[in-house]
N, C-alpha and C positions, 0 to 999 in steps of 0.2 A: 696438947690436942690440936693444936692450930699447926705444928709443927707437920703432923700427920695430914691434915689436910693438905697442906703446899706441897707436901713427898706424892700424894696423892695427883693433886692437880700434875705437878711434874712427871710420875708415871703416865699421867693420860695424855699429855702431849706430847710425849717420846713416845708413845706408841701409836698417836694417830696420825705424826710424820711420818714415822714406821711404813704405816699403810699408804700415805698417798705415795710415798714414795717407791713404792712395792710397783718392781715392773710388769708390765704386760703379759698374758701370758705367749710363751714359747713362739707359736703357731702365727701370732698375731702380728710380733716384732723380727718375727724371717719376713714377712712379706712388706713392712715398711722398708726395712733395710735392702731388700732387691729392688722397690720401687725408685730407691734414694741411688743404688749403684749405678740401675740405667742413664737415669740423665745427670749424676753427675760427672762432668770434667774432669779427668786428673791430669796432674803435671807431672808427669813421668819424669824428666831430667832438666838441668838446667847447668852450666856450671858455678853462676855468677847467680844468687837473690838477694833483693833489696829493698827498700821503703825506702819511700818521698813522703813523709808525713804534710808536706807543705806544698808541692805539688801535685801528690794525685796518691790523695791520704787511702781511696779504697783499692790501689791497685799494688802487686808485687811487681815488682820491678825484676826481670828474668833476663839473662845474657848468653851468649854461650851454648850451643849444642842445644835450645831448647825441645823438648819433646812434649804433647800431648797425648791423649786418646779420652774418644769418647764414641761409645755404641761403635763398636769393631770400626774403626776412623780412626788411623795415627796424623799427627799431624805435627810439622815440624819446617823451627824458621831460625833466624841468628838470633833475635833477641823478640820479648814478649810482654806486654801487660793483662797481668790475671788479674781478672775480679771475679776473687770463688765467691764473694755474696750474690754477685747475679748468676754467674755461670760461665762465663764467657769470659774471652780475652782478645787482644790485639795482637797480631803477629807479625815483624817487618822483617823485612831482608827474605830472601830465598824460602820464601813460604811455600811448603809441601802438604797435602792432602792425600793421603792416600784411603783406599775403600777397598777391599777386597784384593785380588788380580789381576782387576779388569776396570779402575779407574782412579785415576790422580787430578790433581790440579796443583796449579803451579800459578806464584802471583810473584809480586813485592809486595806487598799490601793485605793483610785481610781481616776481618772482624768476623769472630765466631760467636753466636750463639747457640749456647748448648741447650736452654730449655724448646727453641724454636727450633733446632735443628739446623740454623739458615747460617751458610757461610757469604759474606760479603765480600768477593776477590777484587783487586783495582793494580789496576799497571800491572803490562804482560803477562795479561791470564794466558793460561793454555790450562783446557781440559780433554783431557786423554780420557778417552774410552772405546777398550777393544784397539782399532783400527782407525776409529775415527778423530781428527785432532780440531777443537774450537779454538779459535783466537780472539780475544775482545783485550780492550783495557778495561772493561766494568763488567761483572760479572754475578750474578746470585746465584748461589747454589740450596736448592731448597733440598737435604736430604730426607725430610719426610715423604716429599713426593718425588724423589730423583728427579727433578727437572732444576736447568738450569738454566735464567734470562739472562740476554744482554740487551741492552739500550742505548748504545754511544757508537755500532757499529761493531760488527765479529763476521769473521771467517773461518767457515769448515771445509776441512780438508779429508776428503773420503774415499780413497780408492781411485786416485789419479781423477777426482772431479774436485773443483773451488766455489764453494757458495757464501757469499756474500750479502751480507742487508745493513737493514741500518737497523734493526729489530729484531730479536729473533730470541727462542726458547728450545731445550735439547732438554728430551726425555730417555736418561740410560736406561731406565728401565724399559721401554716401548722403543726403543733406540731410535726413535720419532724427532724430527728437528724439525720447527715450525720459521720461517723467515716473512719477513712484512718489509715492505718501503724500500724500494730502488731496490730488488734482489737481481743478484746476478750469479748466474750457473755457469763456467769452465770445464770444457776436458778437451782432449787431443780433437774429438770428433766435432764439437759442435758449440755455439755461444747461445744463452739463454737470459732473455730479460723480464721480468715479470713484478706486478706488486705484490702477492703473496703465493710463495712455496712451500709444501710439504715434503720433506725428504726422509725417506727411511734409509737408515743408515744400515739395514740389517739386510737390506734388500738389494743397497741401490737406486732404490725406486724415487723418483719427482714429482711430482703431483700438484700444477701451478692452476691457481683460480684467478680470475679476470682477465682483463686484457695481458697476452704475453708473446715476445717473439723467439725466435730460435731458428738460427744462423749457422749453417754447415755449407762451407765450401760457396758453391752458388746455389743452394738450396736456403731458401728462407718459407719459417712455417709460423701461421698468426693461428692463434687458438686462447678459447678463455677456459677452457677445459680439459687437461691432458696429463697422461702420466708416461712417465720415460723413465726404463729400467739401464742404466748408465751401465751396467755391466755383460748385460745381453742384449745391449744397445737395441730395446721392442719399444715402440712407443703405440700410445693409446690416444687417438685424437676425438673430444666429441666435440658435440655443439657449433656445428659447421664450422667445423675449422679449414682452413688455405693455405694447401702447399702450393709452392710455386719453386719450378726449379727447368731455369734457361727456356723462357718461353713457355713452359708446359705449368698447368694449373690445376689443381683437385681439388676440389669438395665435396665434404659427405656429413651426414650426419653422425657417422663413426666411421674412422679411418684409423686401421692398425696397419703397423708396419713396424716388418722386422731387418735390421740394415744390416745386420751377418748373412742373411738370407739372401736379402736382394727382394723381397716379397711383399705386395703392398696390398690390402684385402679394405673394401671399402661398402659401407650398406649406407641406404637413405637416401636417395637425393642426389645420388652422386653425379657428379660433372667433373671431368678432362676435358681440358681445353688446350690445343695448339696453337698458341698466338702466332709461331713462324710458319709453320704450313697452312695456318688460318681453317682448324677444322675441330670439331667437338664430337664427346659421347657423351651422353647420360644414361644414368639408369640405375635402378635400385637396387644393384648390387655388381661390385668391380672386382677382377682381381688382375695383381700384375706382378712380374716377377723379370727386375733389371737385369738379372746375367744369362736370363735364354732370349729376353727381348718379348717372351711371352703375356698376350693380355687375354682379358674375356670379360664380358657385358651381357646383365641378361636382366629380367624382369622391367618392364618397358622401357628397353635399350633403345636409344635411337643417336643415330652418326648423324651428325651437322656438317655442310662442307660450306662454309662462308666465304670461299675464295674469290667467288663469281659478285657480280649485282645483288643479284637473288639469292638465297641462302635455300641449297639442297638440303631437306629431311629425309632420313632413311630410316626404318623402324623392323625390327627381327625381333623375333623370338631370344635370340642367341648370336652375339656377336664374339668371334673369336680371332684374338693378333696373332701371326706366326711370323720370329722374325728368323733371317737366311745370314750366313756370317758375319754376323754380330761383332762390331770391333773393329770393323775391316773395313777398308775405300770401297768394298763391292757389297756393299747389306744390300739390301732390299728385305719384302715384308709380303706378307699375303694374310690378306683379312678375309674371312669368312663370317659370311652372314646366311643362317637358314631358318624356315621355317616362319612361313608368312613374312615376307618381304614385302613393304610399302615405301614407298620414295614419291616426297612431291618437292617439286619447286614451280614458281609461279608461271616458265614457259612446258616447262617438262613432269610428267608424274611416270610411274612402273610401279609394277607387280610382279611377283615370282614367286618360288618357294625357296630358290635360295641362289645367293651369288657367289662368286670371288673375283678379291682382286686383285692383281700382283703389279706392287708396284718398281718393280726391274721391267716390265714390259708396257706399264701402265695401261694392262686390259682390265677391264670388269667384266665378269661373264657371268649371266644371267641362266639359269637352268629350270627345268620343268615348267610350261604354260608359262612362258615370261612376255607381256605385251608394255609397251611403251608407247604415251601418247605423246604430242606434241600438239597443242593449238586445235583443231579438229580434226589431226591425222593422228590413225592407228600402226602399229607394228608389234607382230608376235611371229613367234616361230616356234621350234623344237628345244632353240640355244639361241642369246644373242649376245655378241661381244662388240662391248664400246672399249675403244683405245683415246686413252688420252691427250693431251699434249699442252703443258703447262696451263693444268687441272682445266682444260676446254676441251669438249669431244672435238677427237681429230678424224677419224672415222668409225664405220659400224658394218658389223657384220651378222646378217640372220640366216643361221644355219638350218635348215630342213624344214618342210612347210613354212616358207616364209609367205606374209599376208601382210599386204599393206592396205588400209584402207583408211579414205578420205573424205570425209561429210562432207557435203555439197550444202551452201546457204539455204538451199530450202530446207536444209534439214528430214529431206526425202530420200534423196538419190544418193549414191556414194562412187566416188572411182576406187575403182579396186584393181590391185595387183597381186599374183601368188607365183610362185615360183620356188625350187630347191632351193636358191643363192642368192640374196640379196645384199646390197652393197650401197651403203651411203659415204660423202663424202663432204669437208664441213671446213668452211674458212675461218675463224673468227668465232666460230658458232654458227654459222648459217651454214645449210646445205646450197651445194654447187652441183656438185652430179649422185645421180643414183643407176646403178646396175643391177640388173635379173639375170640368172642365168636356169639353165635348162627348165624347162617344160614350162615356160613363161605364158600364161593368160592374162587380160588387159582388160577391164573393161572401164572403157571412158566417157565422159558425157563431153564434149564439146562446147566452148559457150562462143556466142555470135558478142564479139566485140560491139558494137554499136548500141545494144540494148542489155548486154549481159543475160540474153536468155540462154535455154540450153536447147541447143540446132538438134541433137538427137543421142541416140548411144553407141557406140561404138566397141566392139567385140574386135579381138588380135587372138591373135596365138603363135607363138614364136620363139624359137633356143636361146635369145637373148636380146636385152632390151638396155641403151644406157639412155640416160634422162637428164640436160643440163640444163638447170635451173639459175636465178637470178631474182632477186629481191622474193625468196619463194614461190615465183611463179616457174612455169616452165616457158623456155626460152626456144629448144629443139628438142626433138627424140631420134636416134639412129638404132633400126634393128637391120638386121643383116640378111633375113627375108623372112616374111609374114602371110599368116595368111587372115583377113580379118570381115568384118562387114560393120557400114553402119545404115541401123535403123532409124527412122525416124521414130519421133519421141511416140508419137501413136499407134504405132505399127511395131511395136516393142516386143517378142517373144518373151510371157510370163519365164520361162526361167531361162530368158536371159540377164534378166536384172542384178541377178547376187552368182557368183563363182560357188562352186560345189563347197568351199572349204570358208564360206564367208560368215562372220562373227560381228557381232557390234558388240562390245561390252563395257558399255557408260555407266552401266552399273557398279560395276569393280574399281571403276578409276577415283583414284583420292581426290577430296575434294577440297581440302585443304592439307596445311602442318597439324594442323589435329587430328583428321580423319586417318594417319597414318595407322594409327590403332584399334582403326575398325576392320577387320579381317571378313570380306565378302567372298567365296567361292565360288566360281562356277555354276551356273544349273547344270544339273545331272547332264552330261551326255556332251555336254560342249569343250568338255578337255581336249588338248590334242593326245592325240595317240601314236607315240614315233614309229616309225614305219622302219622295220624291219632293213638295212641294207645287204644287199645282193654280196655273199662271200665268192671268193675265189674258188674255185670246186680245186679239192685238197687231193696233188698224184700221190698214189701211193706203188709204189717201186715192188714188180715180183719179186721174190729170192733167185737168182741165179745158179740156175740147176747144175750140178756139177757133172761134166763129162769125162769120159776118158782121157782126153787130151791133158784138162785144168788137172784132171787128179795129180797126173803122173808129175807136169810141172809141180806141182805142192811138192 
């Protein structure tokens, strides 16, 4: 009986090893055993395996052609220490990485982890990917997140550009390369310095934040905001960034520019500055383009000419550069400004509706209602062209309806001058002589030297008239016959006080650098109106009748 119980007991614990031992079902142990293939490491080849029970009892000791793989990652070095209990092994000599067909790495040195994914590269990494090539000696390669750090200093190499840091991270997948600390950017075009850059590799494209400069030729550009496509050489400037290149200077609040093009497009703020010709523009929107010479300025554009003491303001609607053979000993340039023209400077201001100026001749020409004060003298006409001469008026000329008029201290009376042709003439800046030509009227007030009153008015009329001045006073007048009268101040004929075509308009004149931008018109009816010139009367030729004579010759 006792014998049957133990046979007993013995059947029941053979058959409840049985069970525990009884595997999994089917479905259950497919999906451990896929779980266990992905992250395990295999050793693919080796020529040479071995144990060091005594030195490094959990490692295989591997020699020889060694090969791994792991999650479609071959990997392959001279010799290697495996440790399958963790996952990972050490690989020296000629260590290969490879990832698909489109990334490798290459060491002396690496430590791989298979459960973390993270390969640890050291001495003469290079990671190749696509087109792009990293160089560091310390390298991490995280393949869970394809990003790979260095921190001991690494250089990319991308498409004939060199970037440089002392820090830096490359994402293959985002082909994104991050650089921090002393970075430095290379290529044929241009040198770049900055604390941290963004580089896409996929693009070309730059992208440095803070302080950074960038070095082409004699162009140097400061910006803490900008992107630069190395390959269609376009760069993106914001956050008032400073070009400077040979004297000339830009800022905007965004300034793009494309340098295949020749084309520079700037919004915000913008300012050009000519430090060697001593002259500026601003205005809320630029455009310029290096291989026609062509510029334009609009949205409150205003030209500065700083040449002088005083610093000229000029304000348009529309400023436009035209430059003439470009490249060449003989350039020159014509700038166009229309539509509401204001200019002040603290001896001189004008109005017009629009000018040019051409600097091969160095005229400015003022067009439509254009008046010019000076101190409490007026000048307007039909046209009026000032000529330069090392940036100082050298002379002026008022073409049709020309009107000079002159407030008198009291602020009452005015001398006034009108005539077709008027003609000034200018030392230094001062005027010396002025000329009127045809149909010349006068009217003067005389002052008595001894008390500075005014003795009476004095009315002329005459073909022409020249006027030479000295410390802006007049000094002589010569006309060539006259016919005039003067009245006494009391005895004044009401209209002879103001000329048929006489105008005060203190109301239009700028009153300062800021008023440049207050656009005041005319009252109705006070424009001038050009006055039609007398044409050549046009012959016009009978046909010539043909006679017997002419026939017969024919």
């Amino acid at each position: 009986m006792r014998k049957r119980k133990i046979l007993f007991l013995a059947v029941a614990l053979i058959v409840g090893i049985s069970f525990a031992m009884t595997p999994p079902q089917k479905k259950k142990r497919t999906r451990h055993v896929q779980k266990t293939d992905d992250n395990r490491v295999y050793l693919v080849h080796a020529d040479v395996l071995s144990y060091d029970q005594f030195k490094n009892p959990d490692a295989q000791i591997l020699n020889g052609n060694v090969q791994f793989r792991h999650n479609g990652a071959k990997l392959f070095c001279d010799s290697a220490h495996f440790y399958e209990a963790s996952n990972s092994f050490e690989a020296f000599g000629n260590v290969k990485m490879y990832q698909g067909d489109t990334l490798s790495l290459f060491s002396d040195y690496a430590y791989y982890d298979g459960n973390d994914q993270m390969a640890q590269a050291r001495l003469n990494v290079v990671l190749n990917h696509r087109k792009s090539k990293l160089y560091t000696d310390s390298l991490n390669y995280d393949r869970l997140y394809n990003i790979g750090y260095f921190f001991e200093g690494g250089k990319l190499v991308d498409n004939g550009s060199v970037l440089t840091s002392d820090w830096g991270e490359y994402d293959t997948k985002t082909r994104m390369a991050v650089f921090n600390y002393d970075v430095r950017l290379r290529n044929k075009k241009f040198y770049l310095t900055s604390d941290t850059l963004y580089y896409d590799t996929g693009t070309s494209t730059a992208h440095v934040v803070g302080p950074s400069n960038i070095t082409s030729g004699n162009s140097h550009i400061y910006t803490e905001d900008a992107y630069y496509n190395t390959n269609k050489e376009y760069s993106e400037l914001y956050g008032r960034s400073v070009m400077n290149d040979n004297g000339k200077r830009v800022v905007g609040d965004s300034v793009y520019y494309d340098s295949k093009a020749g084309t520079a497009e700037a919004f915000g703020n913008v300012e050009y500055t000519d430090s060697v010709n001593k002259n500026k523009l601003t205005g809320d929107y630029c455009w310029y383009d290096e291989k026609t010479g062509y510029a334009m300025a609009t949205k409150r554009a205003v030209a500065i000419d700083f040449s002088q003491k005083d610093s000229l303001y000029m304000h348009a609607d529309t400023f436009k550069i035209f430059t003439f053979n470009i490249n060449t000993d003989s350039v020159y340039r014509k700038i166009h400004a229309y539509n509401h023209v204001r200019a002040y400077r603290v001896d001189v201001q004008a109005v017009c509706d629009s000018l040019v100026y051409n600097s091969k001749d160095s005229c400015m020409t003022m067009y439509r209602d254009p008046i010019v004060w000076n101190v409490n003298q007026q000048l307007l006409g039909e046209e009026i062209q000032v000529f330069m001469k090392d940036s100082t008026i050298h002379r002026a000329h008022v073409i049709g309806q020309a009107l000079s008029v002159e407030q008198m201290p009291d602020s009452i009376h005015f001398n006034q001058i009108t005539s077709k042709e008027m003609f000034a003439y200018f030392d230094k800046g001062e005027i010396y002589e002025a000329e009127s030509k045809d149909n010349v009227q006068i009217i003067y007030y005389p002052i008595d030297d001894s008390d500075s009153t005014i003795i009476g008015l004095n009315y002329t009329e005459t073909t022409r008239m020249r006027m030479f001045l000295e410390n802006r006073k007049m000094k002589r007048i010569w006309m060539p016959k006259a016919e005039g009268t003067l009245y006494p101040l009391s005895q004044v004929p009401p209209d002879k006080y103001f000329l048929p075509n006489y105008a005060w308009f203190d109301y239009i004149r700028p009153l300062d650098k800021d008023d440049i931008f207050n656009w005041r018109p005319k009252k109705g009816g006070s424009e001038i109106k050009p006055e039609k010139r007398r044409e050549a009367p046009v012959q016009h030729l009978k046909p010539q009748q043909a006679t017997p004579e002419t026939s017969q010759q024919e």
